[in-house]
C-alpha positions as CSV (number, residue, x, y, z in Angstrom):
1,X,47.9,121.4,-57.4
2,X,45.2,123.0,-59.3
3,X,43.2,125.4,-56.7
4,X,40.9,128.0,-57.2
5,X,43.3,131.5,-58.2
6,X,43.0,133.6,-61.1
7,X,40.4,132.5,-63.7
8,X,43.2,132.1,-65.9
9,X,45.0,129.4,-63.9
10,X,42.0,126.6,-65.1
11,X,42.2,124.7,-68.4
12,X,38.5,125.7,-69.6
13,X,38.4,125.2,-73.2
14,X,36.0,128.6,-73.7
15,X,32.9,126.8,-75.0
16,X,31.2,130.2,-74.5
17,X,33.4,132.6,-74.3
18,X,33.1,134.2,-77.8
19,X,32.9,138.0,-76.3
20,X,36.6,137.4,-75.4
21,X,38.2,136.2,-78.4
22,X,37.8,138.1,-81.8
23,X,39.4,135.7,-83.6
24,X,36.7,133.2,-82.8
25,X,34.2,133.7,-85.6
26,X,30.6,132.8,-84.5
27,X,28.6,130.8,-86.4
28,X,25.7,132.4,-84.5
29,X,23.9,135.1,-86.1
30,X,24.8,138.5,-84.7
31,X,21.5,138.6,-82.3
32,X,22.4,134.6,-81.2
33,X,22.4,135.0,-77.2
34,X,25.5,132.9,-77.2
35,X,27.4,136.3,-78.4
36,X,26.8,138.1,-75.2
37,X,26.9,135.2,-72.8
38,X,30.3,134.4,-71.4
39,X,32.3,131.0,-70.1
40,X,33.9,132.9,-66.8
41,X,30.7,134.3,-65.6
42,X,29.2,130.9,-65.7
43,X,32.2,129.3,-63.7
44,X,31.6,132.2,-61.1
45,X,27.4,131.6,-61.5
46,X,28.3,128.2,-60.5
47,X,31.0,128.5,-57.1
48,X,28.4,131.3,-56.0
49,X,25.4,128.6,-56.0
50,X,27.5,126.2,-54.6
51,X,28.9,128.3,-51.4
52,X,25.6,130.9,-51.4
53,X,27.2,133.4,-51.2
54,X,28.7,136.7,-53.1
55,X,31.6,137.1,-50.6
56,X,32.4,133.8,-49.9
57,X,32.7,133.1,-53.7
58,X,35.1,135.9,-53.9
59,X,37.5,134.5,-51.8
60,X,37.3,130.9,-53.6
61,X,38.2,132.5,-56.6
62,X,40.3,135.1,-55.0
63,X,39.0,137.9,-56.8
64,X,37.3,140.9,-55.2
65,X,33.4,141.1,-54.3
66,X,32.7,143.6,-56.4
67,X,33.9,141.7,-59.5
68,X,31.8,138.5,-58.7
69,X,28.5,141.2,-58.4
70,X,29.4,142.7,-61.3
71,X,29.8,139.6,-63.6
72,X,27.0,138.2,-62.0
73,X,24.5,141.1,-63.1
74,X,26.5,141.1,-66.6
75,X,25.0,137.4,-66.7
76,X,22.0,138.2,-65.7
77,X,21.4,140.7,-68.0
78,X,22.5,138.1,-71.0
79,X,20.0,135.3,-69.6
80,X,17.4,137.8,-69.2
81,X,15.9,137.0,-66.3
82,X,17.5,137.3,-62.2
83,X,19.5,134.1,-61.3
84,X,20.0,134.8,-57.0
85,X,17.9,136.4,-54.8
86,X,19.6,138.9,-52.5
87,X,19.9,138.0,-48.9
88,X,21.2,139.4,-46.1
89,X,23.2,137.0,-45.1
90,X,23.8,135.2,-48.7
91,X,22.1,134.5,-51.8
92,X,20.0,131.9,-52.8
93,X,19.2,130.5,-56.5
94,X,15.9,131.5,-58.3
95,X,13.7,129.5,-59.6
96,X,15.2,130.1,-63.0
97,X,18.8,130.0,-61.3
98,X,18.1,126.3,-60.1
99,X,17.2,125.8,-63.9
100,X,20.4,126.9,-65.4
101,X,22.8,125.5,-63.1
102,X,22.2,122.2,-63.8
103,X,23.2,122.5,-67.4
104,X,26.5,124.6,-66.7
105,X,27.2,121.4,-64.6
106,X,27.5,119.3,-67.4
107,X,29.6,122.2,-69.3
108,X,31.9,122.3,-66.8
109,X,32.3,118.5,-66.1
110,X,32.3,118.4,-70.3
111,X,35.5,121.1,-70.4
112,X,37.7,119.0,-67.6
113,X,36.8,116.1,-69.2
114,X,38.3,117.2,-72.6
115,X,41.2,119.0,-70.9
116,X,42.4,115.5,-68.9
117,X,42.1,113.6,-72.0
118,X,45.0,115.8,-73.3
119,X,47.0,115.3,-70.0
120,X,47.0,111.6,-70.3
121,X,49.7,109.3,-71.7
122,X,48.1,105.6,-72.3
123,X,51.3,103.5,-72.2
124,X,54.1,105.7,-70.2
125,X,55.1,105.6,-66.2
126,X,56.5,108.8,-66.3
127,X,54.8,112.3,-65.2
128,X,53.7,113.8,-62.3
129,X,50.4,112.8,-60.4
130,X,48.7,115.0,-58.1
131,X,47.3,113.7,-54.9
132,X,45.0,115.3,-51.9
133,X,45.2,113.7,-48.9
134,X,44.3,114.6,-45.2
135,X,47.2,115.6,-43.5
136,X,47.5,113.4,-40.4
137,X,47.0,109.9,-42.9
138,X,49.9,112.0,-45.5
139,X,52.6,113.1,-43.0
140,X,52.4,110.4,-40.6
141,X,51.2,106.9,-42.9
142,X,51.4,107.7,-46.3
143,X,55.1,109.7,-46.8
144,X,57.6,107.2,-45.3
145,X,56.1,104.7,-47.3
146,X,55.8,106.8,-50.4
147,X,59.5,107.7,-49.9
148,X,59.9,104.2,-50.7
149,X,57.8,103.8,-53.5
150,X,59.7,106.7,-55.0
151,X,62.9,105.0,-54.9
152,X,61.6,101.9,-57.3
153,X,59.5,104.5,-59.3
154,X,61.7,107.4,-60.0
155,X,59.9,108.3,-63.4
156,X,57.6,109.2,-61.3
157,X,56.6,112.7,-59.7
158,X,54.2,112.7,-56.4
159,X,52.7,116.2,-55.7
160,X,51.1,115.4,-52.5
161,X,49.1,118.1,-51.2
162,X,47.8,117.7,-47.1
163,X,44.4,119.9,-46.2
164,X,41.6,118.9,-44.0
165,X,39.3,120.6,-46.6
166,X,37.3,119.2,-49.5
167,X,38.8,118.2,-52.4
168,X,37.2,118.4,-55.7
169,X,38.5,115.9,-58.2
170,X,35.6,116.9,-60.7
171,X,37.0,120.3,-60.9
172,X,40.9,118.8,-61.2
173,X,41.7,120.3,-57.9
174,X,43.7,116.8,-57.6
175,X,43.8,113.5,-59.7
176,X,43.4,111.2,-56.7
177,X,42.1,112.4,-53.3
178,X,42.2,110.4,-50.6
179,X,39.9,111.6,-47.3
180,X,36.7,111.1,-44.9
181,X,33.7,111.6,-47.4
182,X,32.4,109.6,-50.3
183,X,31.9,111.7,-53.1
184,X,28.6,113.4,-54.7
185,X,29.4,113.3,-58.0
186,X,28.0,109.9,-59.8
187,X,30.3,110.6,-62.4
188,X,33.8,109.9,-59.7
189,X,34.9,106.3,-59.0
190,X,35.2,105.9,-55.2
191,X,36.8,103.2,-53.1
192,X,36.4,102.6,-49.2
193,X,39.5,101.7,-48.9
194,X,40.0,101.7,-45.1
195,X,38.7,102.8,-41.6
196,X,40.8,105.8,-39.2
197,X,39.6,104.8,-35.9
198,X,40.6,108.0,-33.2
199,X,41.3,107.6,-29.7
200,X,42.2,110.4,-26.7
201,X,45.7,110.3,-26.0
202,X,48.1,112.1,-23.4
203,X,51.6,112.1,-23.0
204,X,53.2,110.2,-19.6
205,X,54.2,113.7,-17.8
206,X,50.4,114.9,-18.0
207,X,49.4,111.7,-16.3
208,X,52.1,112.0,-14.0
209,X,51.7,115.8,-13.1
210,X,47.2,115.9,-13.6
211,X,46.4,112.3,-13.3
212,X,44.3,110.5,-16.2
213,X,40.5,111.1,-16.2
214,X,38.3,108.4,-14.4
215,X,35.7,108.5,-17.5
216,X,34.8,110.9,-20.4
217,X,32.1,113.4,-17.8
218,X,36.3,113.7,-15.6
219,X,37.5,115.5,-19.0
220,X,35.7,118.6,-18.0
221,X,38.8,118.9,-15.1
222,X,41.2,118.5,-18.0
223,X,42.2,120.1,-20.8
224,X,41.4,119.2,-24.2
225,X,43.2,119.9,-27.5
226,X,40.6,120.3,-30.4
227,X,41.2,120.1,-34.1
228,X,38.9,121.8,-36.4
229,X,38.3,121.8,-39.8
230,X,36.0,121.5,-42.8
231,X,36.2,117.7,-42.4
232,X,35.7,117.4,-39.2
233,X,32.6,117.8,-37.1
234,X,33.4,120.5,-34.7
235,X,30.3,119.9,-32.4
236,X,31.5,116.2,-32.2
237,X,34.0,117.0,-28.9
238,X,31.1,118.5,-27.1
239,X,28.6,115.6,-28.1
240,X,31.1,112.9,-26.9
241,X,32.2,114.5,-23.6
242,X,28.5,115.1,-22.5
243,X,28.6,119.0,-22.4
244,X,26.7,122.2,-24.0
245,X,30.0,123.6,-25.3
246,X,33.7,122.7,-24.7
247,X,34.9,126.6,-24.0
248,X,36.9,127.0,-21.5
249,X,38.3,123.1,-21.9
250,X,40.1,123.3,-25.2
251,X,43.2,124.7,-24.0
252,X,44.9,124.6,-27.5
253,X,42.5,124.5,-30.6
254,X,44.3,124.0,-34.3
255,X,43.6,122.6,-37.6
256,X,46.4,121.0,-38.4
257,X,46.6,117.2,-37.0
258,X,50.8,117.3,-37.1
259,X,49.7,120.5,-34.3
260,X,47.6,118.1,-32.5
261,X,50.5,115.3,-32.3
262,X,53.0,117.6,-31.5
263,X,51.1,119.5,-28.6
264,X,49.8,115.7,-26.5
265,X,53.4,115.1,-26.9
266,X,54.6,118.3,-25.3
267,X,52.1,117.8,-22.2
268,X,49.3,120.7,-23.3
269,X,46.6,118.4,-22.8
270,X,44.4,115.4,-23.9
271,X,44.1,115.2,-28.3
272,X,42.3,112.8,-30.2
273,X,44.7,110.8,-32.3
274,X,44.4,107.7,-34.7
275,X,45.1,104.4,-32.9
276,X,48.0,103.7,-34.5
277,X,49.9,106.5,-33.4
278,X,52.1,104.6,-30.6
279,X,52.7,101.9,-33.1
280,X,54.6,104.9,-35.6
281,X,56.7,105.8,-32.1
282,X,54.6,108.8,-30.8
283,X,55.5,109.2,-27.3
284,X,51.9,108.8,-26.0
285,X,50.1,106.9,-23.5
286,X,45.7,106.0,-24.3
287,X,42.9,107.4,-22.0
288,X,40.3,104.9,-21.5
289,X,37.0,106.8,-20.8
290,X,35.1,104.8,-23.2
291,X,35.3,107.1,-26.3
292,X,36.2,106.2,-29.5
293,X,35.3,107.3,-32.9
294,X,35.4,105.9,-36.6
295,X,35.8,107.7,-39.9
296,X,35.8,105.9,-43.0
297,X,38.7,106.5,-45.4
298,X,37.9,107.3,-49.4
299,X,39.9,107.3,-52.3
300,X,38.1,109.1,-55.2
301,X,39.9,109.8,-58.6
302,X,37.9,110.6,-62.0
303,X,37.2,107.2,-64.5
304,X,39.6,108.8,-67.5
305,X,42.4,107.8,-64.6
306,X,41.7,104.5,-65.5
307,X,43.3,105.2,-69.5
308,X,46.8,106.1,-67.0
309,X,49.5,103.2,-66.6
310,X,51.4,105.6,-63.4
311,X,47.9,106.9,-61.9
312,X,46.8,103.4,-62.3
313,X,50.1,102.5,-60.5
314,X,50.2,104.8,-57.5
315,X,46.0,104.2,-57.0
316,X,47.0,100.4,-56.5
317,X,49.7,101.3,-54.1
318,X,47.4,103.4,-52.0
319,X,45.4,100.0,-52.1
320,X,47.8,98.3,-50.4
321,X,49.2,100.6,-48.1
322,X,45.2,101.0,-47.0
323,X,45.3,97.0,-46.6
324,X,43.4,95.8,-43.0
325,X,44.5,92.3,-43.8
326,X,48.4,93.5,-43.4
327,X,47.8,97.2,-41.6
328,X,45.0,96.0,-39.0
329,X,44.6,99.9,-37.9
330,X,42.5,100.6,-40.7
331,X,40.1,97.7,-40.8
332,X,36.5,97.9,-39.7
333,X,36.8,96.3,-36.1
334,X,38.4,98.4,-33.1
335,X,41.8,97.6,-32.0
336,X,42.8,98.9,-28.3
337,X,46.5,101.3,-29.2
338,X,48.3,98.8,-26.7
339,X,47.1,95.7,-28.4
340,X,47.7,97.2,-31.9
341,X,50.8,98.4,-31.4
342,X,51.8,94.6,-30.8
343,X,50.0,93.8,-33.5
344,X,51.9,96.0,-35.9
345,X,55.1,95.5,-34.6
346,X,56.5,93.7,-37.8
347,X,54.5,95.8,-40.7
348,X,55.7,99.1,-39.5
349,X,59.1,98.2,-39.1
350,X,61.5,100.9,-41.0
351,X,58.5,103.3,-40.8
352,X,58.3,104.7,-37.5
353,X,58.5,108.1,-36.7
354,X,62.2,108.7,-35.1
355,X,63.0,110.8,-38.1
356,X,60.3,113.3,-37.6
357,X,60.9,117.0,-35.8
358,X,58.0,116.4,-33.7
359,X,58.6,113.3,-32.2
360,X,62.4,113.4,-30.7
361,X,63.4,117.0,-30.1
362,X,66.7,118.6,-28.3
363,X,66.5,118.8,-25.3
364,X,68.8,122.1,-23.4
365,X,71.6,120.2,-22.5
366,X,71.8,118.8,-26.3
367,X,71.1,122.7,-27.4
368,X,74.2,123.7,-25.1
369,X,76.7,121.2,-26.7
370,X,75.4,122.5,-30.6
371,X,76.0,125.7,-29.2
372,X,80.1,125.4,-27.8
């Protein structure tokens, strides 16, 4: 999984960068701009645009502050004219900035584009192919069936990376991403290939021992377990319980959705879950307060994918795994847990989640026998 590291982890081809290699006779005459102008200060001119801000690009590209200043003014200097203004709480492109980053755009897009031409094979099924995925849809939906698909594909090699943070398959940060945003870039195919609809779920003890909440203005008695991340709107809890702010309800607040499962399960509180949840075996029971919420589900890979027999291959898969028709969970309409469960007794069969940590632990008495 490609991220952003050390410069010299990406496969830019060095268009520009003639200051770095003297071997590289320019064909330029000695006052040509393009002498002084380098390839690595324009990658770092363009994550500073995009997150405005010095710092914030620094850690992106984990390299220090200072360096990203420094290169910065170095490019500066070479384009002869200032490219951010100086805030005190970021930076923000010039007038001239806005001008140039358009065009190191299409540079940047140019230099992957020639790279993953060299990483395809047009008529073999084996190598590896990355994929991004959120990491509730990944652990919980997409691994026991890939586990499968593995066995009848073994050429094959699935990196499967789970975040709940953008993933930019422009920049090769994966080959096929599959989350809750359509992307930006026109040059990106994009398929909706399904809905997550989310429901508030608690285990039976917490019912038993703090009763289930009447409707969604009783959560404010009860405590709420709150995932955050970049793909998720943090403000949403607070807008769909009727409140100001949720402090001082979340009882347990985490990023990761496997946190989220494993916590309602343990009796910490009530957690937003996708519908299907029961149906995969989680040991959880639905609170109907009326709130519900849908995300739609993308799968976004880059058009030079379509060249690929085994990207071609596992993109097709995802297709059908993402299937309402067969997998009614993920089509447009709302399905009540309880009714879906029924519903998708027979499709999830062999893929429910008995084998996972989280959802059947020891209990002491079975801890005492491992121990004697």
């Amino acid at each position: 999984m490609l991220t952003f590291g050390n410069l010299t982890d990406f496969p830019w081809i060095g268009v520009m960068e003639l200051t770095r290699h003297s071997d590289v006779k320019s064909q330029h005459s000695p006052s040509s701009p393009l002498d002084t102008i380098s390839w690595d200060d324009l990658k770092i001119f363009l994550i500073c645009s995009e997150k405005e801000s010095f710092r914030a690009a620094s850690k992106a590209l984990s390299i220090d502050s200072a360096t990203v200043v420094r290169r910065i003014e170095r490019l500066e200097r070479a384009m002869g004219a200032r490219l951010f203004y100086r805030l005190s709480d970021g930076v923000k492109l010039t007038d001239e900035g806005r001008r140039i980053v358009g065009e190191a755009r299409i540079m940047e897009r140019a230099s992957y584009n020639i790279f993953r031409q060299t990483q395809l094979d047009s008529t073999s099924l084996r190598g590896v192919v990355r994929v991004a995925i959120t990491e509730g849809l990944g652990t919980y939906w997409v691994l026991p069936r890939l586990l499968d698909f593995q066995k009848t594909n073994r050429l094959l090699t699935i990196e499967m990376f789970c975040t709940m943070a953008h993933t930019d398959v422009s920049r090769m940060e994966a080959e096929i991403a599959i989350n809750f945003a359509s992307p930006t870039a026109e040059e990106l195919i994009a398929h909706r290939i399904g809905y997550l609809h989310v429901y508030p779920f608690a285990s039976r003890n917490y019912v038993t021992w703090f009763g289930a909440p009447t409707d969604k203005g009783d959560l404010v008695r009860h405590r709420i377990i709150q995932q955050v991340a970049p793909l998720l709107d943090e403000k949403a809890y607070a807008r769909a319980i009727g409140v100001e702010s949720v402090e001082g309800i979340v009882g347990f607040r985490t990023n990761g959705s496997s946190a989220v499962l494993y916590a309602v399960e343990r009796d910490a509180g009530i957690g937003f879950l996708p519908t299907y949840a029961p149906a995969l075996g989680a040991h959880v029971v639905p609170i109907d307060v009326g709130l519900r919420h849908r995300l739609e589900i993308w799968m976004t890979y880059h058009p030079n994918l379509r060249k690929s027999p085994r990207h071609m291959l596992v993109i097709d898969w995802f297709k059908r795994i993402f299937d309402a028709k067969r997998f009614p969970c993920f089509g447009e309409e709302f399905i009540h847990p309880n009714e879906l469960s029924q519903r998708m007794a027979e499709a999830v069969k062999g893929a429910r989640g008995e084998g996972f940590a989280a959802s059947a632990p020891l209990r002491s008495t079975q801890l005492r026998e491992l121990a004697e």
